[in-house]
ZAVEXTI-777652 format. One record per residue (C-alpha): residue in one letter; z, x, y. Coordinates in steps of 0.001 Angstrom, whole numbers, padded with zeros to 6 digits, always signed. Layout:
BEGIN
AZXY
...
***
This chain:
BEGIN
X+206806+160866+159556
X+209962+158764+158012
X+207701+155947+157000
X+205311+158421+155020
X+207778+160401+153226
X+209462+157299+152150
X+206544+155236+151004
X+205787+158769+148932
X+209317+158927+147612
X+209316+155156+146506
X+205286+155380+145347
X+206158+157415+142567
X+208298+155677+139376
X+211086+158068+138241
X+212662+158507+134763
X+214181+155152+134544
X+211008+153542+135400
X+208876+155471+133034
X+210836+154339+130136
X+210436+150769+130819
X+206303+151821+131404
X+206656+152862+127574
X+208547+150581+126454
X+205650+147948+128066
X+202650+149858+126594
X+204217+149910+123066
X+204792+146338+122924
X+201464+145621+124655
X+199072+148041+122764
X+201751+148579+119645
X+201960+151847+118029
X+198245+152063+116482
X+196689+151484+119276
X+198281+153898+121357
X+196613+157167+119516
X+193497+155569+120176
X+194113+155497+123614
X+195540+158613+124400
X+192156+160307+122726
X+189895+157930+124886
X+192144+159131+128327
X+191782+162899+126606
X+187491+162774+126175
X+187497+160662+129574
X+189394+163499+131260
X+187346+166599+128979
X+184548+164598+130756
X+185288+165084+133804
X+186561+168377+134259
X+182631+169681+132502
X+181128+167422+135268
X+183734+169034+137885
X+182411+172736+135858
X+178814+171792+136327
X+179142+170863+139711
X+180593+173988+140842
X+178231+175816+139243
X+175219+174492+140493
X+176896+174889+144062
X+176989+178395+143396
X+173793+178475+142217
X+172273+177130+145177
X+174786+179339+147587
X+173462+182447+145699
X+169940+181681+145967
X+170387+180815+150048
X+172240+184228+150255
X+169262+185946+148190
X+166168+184190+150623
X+168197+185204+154066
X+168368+189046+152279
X+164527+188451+151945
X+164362+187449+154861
X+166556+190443+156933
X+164870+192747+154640
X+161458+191562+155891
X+162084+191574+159598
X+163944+195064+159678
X+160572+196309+157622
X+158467+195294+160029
X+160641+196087+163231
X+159812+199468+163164
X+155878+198840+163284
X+156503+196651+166406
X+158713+199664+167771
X+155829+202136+166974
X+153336+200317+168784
***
């Protein structure tokens, strides 16, 4: 339990650290390629949250139409049960 709350606690950079992270991009990238980047990250994430949108959707799609055939198909046993009960 130790181990994994430490390797969480020293997995993550703090303030210090994400300073120097800057500080690295800007002298890698410089500061006109940096907007440029930040809108590429921003359409890659847009991306995926309308996949992540579509994919829920179609899941409850396809839950809605299971729940609708096993309606249709209660509905059709009960309305015949009674025939079998007559007989």
């Amino acid at each position: 339990m130790n181990i994994m709350l430490s390797l969480f606690l020293f997995g993550l950079p703090g303030g210090g650290e994400w300073i120097i992270i800057v500080v690295i991009v800007l002298v890698l990238f410089g500061g006109k390629k940096i907007p440029e980047l930040m809108r590429g990250l921003g359409q890659g994430i847009r991306e995926f949250n309308n996949a992540k949108s579509n994919i829920k959707s179609e899941i409850n799609e396809n839950i809605r139409e299971i729940e609708t055939q096993k309606r249709k198909e209660i509905e059709s046993k009960t309305e015949s049960a009674p025939e079998n009960i007559e007989k």
